[in-house]
One Martini backbone bead per residue (centre of mass of N, CA, C, O) as a GRO file, in nm:
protein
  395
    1UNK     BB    1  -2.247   2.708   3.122
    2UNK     BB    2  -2.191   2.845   2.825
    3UNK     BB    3  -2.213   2.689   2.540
    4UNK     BB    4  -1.944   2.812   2.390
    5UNK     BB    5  -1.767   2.730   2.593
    6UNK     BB    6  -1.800   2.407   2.571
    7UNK     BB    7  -1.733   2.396   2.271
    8UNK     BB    8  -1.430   2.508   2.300
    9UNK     BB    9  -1.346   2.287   2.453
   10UNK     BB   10  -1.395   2.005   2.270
   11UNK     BB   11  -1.210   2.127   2.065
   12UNK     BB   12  -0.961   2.119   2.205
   13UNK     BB   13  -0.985   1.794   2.281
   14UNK     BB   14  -0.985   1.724   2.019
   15UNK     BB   15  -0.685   1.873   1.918
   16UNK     BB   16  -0.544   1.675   2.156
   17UNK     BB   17  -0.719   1.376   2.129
   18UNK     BB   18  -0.910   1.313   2.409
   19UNK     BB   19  -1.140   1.340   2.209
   20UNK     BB   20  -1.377   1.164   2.022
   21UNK     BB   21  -1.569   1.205   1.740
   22UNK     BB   22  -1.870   1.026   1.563
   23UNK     BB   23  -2.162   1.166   1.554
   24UNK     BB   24  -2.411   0.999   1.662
   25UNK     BB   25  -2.235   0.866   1.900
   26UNK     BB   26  -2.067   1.087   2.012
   27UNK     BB   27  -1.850   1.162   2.251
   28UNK     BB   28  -1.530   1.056   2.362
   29UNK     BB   29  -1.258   0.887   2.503
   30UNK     BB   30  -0.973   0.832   2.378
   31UNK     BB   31  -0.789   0.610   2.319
   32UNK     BB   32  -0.467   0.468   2.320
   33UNK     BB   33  -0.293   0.462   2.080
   34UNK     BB   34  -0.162   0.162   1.873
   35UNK     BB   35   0.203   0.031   1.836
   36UNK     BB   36   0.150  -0.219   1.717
   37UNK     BB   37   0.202  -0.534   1.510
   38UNK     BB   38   0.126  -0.727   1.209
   39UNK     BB   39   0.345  -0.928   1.242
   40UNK     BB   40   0.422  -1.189   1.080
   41UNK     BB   41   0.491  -1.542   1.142
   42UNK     BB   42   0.730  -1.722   1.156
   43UNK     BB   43   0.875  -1.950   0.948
   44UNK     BB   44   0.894  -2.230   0.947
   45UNK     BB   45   1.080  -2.479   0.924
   46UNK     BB   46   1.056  -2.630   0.559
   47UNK     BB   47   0.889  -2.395   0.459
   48UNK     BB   48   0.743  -2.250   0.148
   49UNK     BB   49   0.739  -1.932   0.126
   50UNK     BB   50   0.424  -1.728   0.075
   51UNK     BB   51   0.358  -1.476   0.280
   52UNK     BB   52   0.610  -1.209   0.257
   53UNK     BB   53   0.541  -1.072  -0.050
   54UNK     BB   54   0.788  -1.030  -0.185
   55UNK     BB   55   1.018  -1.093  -0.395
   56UNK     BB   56   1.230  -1.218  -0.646
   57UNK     BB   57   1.568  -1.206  -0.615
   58UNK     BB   58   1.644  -1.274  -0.909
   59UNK     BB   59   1.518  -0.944  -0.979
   60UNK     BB   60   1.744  -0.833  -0.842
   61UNK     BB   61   1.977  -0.622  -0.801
   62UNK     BB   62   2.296  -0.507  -0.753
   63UNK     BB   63   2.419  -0.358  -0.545
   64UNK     BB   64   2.540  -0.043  -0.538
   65UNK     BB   65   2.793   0.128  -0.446
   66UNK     BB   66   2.883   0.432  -0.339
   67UNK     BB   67   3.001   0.695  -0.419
   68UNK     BB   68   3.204   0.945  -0.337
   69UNK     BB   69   3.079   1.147  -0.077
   70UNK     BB   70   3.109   1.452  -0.020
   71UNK     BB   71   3.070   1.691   0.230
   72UNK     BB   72   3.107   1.979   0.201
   73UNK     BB   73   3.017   2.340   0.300
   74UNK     BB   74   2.713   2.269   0.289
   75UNK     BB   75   2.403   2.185   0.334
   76UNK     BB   76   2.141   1.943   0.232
   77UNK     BB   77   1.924   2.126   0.293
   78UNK     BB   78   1.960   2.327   0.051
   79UNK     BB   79   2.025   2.012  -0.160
   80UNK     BB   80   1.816   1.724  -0.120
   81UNK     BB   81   1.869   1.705  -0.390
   82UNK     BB   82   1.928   1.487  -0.670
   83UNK     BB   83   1.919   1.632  -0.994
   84UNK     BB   84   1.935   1.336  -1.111
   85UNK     BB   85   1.683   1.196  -0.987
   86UNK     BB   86   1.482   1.435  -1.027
   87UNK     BB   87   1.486   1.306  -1.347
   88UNK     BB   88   1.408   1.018  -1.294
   89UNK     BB   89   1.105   1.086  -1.162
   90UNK     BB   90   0.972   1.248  -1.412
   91UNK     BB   91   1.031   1.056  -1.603
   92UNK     BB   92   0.851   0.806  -1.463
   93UNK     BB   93   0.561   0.996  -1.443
   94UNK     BB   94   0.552   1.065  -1.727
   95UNK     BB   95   0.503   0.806  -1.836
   96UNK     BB   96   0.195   0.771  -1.712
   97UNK     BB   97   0.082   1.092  -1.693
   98UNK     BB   98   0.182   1.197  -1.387
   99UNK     BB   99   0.227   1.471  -1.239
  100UNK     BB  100   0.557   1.649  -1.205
  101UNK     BB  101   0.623   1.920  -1.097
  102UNK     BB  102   0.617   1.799  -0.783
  103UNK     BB  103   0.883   1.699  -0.594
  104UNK     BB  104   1.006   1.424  -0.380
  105UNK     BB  105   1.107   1.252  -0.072
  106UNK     BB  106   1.173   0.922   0.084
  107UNK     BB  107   1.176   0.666   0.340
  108UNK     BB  108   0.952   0.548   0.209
  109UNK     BB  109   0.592   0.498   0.188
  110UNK     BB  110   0.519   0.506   0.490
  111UNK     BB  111   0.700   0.729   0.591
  112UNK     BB  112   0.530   0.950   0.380
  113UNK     BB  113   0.258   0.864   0.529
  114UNK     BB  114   0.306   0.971   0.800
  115UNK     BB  115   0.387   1.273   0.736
  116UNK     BB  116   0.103   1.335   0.605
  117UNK     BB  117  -0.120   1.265   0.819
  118UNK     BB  118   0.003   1.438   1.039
  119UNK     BB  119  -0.046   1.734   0.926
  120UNK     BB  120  -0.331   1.688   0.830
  121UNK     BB  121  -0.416   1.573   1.087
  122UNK     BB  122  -0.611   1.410   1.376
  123UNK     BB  123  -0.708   1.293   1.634
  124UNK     BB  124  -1.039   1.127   1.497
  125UNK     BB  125  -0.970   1.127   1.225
  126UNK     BB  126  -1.079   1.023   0.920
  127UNK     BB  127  -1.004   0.707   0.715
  128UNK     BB  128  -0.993   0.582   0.366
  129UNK     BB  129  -0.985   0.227   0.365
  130UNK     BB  130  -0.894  -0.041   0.270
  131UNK     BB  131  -1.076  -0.376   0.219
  132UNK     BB  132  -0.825  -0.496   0.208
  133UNK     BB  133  -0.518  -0.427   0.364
  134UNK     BB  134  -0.235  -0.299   0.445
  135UNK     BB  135  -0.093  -0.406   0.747
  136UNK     BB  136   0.092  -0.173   0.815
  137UNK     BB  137  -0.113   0.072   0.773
  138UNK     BB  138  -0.294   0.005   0.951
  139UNK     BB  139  -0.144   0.049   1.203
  140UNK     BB  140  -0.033   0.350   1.137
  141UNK     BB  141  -0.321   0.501   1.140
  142UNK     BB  142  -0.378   0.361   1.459
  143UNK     BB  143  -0.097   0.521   1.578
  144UNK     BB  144  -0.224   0.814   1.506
  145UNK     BB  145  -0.537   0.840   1.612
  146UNK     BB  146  -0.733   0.703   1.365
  147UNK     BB  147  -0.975   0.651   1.152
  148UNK     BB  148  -1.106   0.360   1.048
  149UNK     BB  149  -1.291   0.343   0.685
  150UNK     BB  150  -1.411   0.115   0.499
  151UNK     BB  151  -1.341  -0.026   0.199
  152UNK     BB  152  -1.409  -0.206  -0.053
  153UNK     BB  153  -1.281  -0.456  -0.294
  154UNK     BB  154  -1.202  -0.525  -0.598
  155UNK     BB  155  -1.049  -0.588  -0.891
  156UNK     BB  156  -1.072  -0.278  -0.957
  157UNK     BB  157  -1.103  -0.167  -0.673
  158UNK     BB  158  -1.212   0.042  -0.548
  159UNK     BB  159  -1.560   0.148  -0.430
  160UNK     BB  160  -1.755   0.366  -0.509
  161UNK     BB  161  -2.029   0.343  -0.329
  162UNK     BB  162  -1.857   0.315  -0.078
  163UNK     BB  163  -1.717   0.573  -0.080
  164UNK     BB  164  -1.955   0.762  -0.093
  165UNK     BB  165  -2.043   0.634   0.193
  166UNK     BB  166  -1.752   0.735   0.348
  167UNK     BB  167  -1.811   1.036   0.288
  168UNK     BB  168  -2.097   1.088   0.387
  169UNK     BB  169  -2.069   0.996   0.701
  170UNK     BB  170  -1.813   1.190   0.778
  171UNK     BB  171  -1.497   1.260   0.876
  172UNK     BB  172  -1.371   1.219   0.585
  173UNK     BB  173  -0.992   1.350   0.482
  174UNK     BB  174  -0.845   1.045   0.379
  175UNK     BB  175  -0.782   0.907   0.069
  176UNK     BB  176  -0.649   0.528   0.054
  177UNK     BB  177  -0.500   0.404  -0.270
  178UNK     BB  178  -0.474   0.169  -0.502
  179UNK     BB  179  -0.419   0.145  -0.858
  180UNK     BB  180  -0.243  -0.096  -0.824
  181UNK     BB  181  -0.143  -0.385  -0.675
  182UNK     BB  182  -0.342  -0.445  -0.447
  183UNK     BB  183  -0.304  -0.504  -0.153
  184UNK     BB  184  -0.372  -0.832  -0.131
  185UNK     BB  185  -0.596  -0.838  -0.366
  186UNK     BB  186  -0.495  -0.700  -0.686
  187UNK     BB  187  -0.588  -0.488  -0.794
  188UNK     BB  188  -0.721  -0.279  -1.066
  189UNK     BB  189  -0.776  -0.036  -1.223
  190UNK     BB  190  -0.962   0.110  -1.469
  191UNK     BB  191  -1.099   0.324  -1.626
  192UNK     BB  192  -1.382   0.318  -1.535
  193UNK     BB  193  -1.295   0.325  -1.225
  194UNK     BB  194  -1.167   0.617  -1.216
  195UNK     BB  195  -1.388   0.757  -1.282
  196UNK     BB  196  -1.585   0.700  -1.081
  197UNK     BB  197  -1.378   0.805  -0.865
  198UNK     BB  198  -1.411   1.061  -0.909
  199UNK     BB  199  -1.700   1.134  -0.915
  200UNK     BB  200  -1.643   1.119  -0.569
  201UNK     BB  201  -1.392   1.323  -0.528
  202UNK     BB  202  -1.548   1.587  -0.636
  203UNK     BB  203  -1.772   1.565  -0.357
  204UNK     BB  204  -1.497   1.602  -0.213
  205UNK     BB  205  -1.269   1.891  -0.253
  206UNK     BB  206  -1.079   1.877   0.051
  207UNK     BB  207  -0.953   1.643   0.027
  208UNK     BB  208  -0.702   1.347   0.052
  209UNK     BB  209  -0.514   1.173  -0.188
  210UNK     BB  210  -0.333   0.823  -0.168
  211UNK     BB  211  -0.170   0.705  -0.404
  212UNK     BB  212  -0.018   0.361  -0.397
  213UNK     BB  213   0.256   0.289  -0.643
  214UNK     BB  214   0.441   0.004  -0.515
  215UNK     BB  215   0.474  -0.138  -0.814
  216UNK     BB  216   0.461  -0.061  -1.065
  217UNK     BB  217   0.651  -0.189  -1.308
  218UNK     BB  218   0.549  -0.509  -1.170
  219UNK     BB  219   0.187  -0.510  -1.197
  220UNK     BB  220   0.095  -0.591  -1.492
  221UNK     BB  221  -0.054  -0.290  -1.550
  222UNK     BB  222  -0.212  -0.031  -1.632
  223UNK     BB  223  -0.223   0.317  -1.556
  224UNK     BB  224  -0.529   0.471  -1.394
  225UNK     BB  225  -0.494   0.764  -1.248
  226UNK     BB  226  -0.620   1.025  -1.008
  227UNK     BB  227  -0.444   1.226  -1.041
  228UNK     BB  228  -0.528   1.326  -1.371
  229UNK     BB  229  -0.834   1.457  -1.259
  230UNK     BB  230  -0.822   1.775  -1.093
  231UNK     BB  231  -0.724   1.794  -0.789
  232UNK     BB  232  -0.635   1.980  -0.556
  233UNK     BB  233  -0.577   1.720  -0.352
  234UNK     BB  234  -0.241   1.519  -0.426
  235UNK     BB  235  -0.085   1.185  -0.389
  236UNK     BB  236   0.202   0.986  -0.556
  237UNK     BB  237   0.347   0.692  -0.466
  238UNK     BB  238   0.674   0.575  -0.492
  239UNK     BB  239   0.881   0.236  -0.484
  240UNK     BB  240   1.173  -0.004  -0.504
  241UNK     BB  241   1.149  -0.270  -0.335
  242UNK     BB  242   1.022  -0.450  -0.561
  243UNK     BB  243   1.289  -0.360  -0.786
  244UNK     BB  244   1.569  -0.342  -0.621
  245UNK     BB  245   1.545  -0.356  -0.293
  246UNK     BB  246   1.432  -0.449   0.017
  247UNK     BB  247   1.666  -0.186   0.164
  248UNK     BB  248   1.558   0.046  -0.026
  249UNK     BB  249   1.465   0.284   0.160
  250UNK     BB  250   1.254   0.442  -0.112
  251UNK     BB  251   1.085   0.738  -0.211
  252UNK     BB  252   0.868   0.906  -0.455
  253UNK     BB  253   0.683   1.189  -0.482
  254UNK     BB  254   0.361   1.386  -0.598
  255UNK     BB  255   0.215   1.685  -0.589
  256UNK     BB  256   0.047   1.955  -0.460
  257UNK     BB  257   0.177   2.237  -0.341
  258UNK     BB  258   0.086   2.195  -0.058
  259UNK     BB  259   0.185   1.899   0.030
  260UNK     BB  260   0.499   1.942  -0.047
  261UNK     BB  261   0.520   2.168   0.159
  262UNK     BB  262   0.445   2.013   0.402
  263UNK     BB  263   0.613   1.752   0.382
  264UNK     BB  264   0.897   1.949   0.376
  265UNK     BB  265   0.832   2.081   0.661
  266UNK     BB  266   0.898   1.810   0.817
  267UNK     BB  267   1.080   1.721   0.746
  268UNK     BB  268   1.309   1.956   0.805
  269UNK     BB  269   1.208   1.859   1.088
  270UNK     BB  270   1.396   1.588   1.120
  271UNK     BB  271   1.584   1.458   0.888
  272UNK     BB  272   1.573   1.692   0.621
  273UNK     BB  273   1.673   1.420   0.441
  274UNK     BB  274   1.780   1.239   0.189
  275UNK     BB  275   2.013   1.044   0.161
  276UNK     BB  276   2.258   1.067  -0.051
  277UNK     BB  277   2.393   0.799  -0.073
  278UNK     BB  278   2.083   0.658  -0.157
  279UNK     BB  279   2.038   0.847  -0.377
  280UNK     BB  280   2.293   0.730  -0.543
  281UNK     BB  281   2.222   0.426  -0.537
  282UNK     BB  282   1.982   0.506  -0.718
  283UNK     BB  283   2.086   0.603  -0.971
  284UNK     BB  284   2.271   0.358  -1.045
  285UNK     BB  285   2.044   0.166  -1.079
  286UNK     BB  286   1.859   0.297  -1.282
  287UNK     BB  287   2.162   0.338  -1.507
  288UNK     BB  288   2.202   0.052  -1.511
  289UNK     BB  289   2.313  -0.229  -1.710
  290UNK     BB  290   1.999  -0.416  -1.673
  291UNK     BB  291   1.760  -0.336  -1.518
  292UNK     BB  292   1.513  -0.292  -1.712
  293UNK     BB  293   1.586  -0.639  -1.797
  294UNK     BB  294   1.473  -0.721  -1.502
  295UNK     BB  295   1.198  -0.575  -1.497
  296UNK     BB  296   1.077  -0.676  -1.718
  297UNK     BB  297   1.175  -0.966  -1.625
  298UNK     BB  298   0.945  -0.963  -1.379
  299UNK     BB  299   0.728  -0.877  -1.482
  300UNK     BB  300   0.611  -1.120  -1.615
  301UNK     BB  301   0.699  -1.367  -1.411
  302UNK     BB  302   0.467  -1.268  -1.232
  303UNK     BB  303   0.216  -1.286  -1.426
  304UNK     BB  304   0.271  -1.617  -1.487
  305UNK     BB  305   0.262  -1.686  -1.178
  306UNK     BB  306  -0.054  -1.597  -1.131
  307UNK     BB  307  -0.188  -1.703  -1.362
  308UNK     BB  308  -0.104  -2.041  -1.265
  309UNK     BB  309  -0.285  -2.016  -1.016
  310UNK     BB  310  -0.570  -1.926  -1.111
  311UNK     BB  311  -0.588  -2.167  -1.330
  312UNK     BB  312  -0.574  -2.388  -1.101
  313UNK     BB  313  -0.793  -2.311  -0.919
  314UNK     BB  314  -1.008  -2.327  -1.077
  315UNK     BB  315  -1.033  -2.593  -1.195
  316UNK     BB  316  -1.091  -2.679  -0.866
  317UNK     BB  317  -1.312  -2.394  -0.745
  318UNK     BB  318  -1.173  -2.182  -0.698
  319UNK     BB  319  -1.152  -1.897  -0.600
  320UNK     BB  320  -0.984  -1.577  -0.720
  321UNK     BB  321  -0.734  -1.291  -0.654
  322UNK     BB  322  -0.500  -1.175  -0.961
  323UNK     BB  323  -0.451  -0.865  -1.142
  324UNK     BB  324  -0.212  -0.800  -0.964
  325UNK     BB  325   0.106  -0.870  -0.877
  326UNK     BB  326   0.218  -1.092  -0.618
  327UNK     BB  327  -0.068  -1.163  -0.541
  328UNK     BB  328  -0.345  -1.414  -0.400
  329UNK     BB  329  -0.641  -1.431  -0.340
  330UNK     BB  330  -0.868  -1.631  -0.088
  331UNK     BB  331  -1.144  -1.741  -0.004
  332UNK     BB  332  -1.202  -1.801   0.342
  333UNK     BB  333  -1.347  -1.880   0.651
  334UNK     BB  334  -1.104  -2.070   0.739
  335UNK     BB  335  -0.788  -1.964   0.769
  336UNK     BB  336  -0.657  -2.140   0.950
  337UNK     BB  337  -0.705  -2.433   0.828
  338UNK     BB  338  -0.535  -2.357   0.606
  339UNK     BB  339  -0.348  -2.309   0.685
  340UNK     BB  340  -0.238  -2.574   0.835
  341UNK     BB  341  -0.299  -2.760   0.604
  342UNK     BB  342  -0.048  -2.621   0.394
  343UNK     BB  343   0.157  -2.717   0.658
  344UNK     BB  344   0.157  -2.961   0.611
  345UNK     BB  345   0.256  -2.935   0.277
  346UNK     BB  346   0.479  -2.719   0.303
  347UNK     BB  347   0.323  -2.430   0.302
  348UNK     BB  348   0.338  -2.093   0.341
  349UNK     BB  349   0.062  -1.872   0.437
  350UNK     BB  350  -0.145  -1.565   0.471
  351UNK     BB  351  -0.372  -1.489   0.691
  352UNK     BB  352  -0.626  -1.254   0.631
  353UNK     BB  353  -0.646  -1.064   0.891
  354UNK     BB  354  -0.416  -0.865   0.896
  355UNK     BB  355  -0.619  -0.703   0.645
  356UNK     BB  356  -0.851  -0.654   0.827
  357UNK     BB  357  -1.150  -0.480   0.905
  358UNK     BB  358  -1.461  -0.605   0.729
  359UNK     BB  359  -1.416  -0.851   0.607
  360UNK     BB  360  -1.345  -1.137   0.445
  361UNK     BB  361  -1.226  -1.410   0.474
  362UNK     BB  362  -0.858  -1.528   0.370
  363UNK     BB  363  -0.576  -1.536   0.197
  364UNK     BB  364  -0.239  -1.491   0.119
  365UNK     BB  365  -0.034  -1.531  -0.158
  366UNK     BB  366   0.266  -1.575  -0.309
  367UNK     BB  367   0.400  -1.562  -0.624
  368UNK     BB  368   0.658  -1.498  -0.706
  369UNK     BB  369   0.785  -1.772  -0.659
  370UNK     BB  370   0.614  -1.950  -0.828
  371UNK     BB  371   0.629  -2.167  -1.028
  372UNK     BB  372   0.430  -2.306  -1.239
  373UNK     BB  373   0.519  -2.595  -1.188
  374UNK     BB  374   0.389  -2.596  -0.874
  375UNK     BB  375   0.086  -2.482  -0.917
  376UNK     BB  376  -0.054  -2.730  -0.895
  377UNK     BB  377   0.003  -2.850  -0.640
  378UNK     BB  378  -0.107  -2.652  -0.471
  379UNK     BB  379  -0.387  -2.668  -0.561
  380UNK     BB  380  -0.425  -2.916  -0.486
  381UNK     BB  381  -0.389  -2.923  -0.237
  382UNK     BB  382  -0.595  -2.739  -0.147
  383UNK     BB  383  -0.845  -2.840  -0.238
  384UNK     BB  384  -0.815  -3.081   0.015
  385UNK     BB  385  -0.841  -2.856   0.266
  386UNK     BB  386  -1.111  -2.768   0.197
  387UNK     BB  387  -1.243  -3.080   0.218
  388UNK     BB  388  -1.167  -3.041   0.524
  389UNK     BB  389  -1.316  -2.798   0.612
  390UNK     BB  390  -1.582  -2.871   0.536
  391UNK     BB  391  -1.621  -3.125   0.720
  392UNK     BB  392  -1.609  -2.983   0.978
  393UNK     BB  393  -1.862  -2.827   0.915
  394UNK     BB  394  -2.074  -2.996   0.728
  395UNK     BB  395  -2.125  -2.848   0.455
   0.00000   0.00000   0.00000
């Protein structure tokens, strides 16, 4: 057969999936993606639960039944937006300076990734992500048959120079990062570390960056945005789930013209719209008389429970990173080790397996809740399971 031929066939077989180029490793039979969830185990009874990332329901507003929407004559699908919440959009993004000409709606920020990925996308490509990074984001790009090159990060989030070797490395098509409150890591964008990312993401200007900024206004610092660099490829999501209500699955992206379309062309063919009822529902509450005054003591109360488990564990020798949103990762070598250890004194923490793609072993706390005056005892118990599981290995 000539060559040609036989490019043509690899080429076909890529686009339907069944096969995967590697770079320097050859082509090989794409696996079957995988459907599973790296769903975490039910809470023993009588343990109080610090791994399920949650807010404290304390600072969640009551949600409001929405007004009665008419049914009307015309089809949503040509008026998907209320425009009352698309201007209460527009200046949450341009509040932080992130450009905001283009607006839609998702239902919830996964909703939103998995829209984006998959139009953007085919099975085999490559997207470069974070590391340790959000599990449900790792399974669902692993069940869309793509391929994931991990990025370390650190308190200020992805690491400049290993993305730098993520995107030379070929095959990486879109990068996935938080720019403040990184699950698990905490981590939080610098200007410079903004910049820095910057100039590695303008040396693959073809690419599409997906900034997911799902903690926003109680991520407890300021906004680093990556959006604001003039990218020609770009888009930023934001959801309410952890500070309206955790049942509220809705979510609202800004985003380059290009990516708008696409969003909206594939939502149009699916769900068509998100729910006028939903959308009435966030307008409400987003206008109603205390949600700002319950956000504002949300991020404060979130910032003084992270920092006083950290400055708890420091004292005891402990390192941890928490420095943004409502979790605290520790490293440890032997995860199960510490939660078996935790759940001893009654503490039920997340093992830090299913956040992992090559990183190093640690724990995620979630600290939404736990008040000040408990993290010393946390603390204390976590000290002595350490010295229990250093003995195990002898030093």
């Amino acid at each position: 057969m000539s060559p040609g031929t036989v490019a043509t066939a690899y080429k076909e077989l890529r686009r339907r999936g069944i096969v995967v180029t590697r770079g320097r490793g050859g082509t090989v039979v794409a696996s079957a993606p995988s459907v599973a969830s790296r769903r975490p185990p039910r809470v023993p009874e009588g343990l109080r639960d610090l791994a399920g990332g949650n807010p404290d329901p304390a600072f969640l507003p009551d949600l409001l039944p929405p007004m009665r929407v008419a049914p009307g004559a015309s089809s949503h699908r040509s008026n998907p937006r209320l425009p009352e919440l698309e201007a209460l959009v527009r200046t949450w993004f341009a509040a932080d300076g992130v450009p905001a000409e283009q607006v839609t709606f998702a239902h919830g920020a996964l909703d939103c990734m998995a829209r984006l990925l998959s139009v953007e996308l085919r099975p085999g490509d490559a997207v470069a992500m974070e590391d340790p990074g959000y599990h449900h984001l790792l399974d669902l790009v692993q069940a869309l048959g793509l391929r994931m090159v991990p990025v370390p990060v650190d308190d200020a989030g992805i690491r400049p120079q290993e993305l730098r070797a993520a995107l030379a490395g070929g095959g990486v098509r879109t990068v996935i990062c938080s720019p403040r409150a990184q699950n698990p890591y905490g981590g939080s964008f610098t200007a410079q570390r903004r910049d820095e990312l910057l100039a590695v993401l303008r040396e693959s200007p073809e690419g599409l960056l997906i900034e997911n900024d799902h903690a926003a206004d109680i991520a407890g610092t300021p906004l680093h945005s990556l959006t604001t660099g003039g990218l020609s490829r770009w888009v930023q999501i934001r959801t309410v789930t952890k500070y309206l209500g955790t049942d509220l699955r809705w979510a609202a992206l800004t985003c380059d013209p290009t990516t708008l379309a696409r969003h909206d062309g594939r939502l149009l063919l699916t769900s068509g719209w998100v729910s006028h009822v939903l959308q009435d529902t966030a307008v409400r509450l987003l206008n109603a008389f205390g949600t700002r005054t319950l956000v504002d003591d949300a991020r404060r109360a979130y910032a003084e429970r992270r920092a006083a488990l950290l400055g708890e564990l420091e004292l005891r020798g402990i390192p941890a990173h928490g420095m943004s949103g409502l979790n605290v990762r520790v490293p440890e070598r032997d995860e199960s080790a510490v939660v078996n250890g935790l759940r001893s004194y009654g503490w039920w923490v997340a093992a830090g397996t299913r956040f992992r793609i090559a990183s190093a072993p640690g724990v995620r706390i979630t600290t939404a809740g736990l008040e000040p005056a408990d993290a010393a005892r946390l603390a204390e118990n976590f000290a002595a399971v350490v010295v229990e599981s250093e003995a195990t290995y002898g030093g």
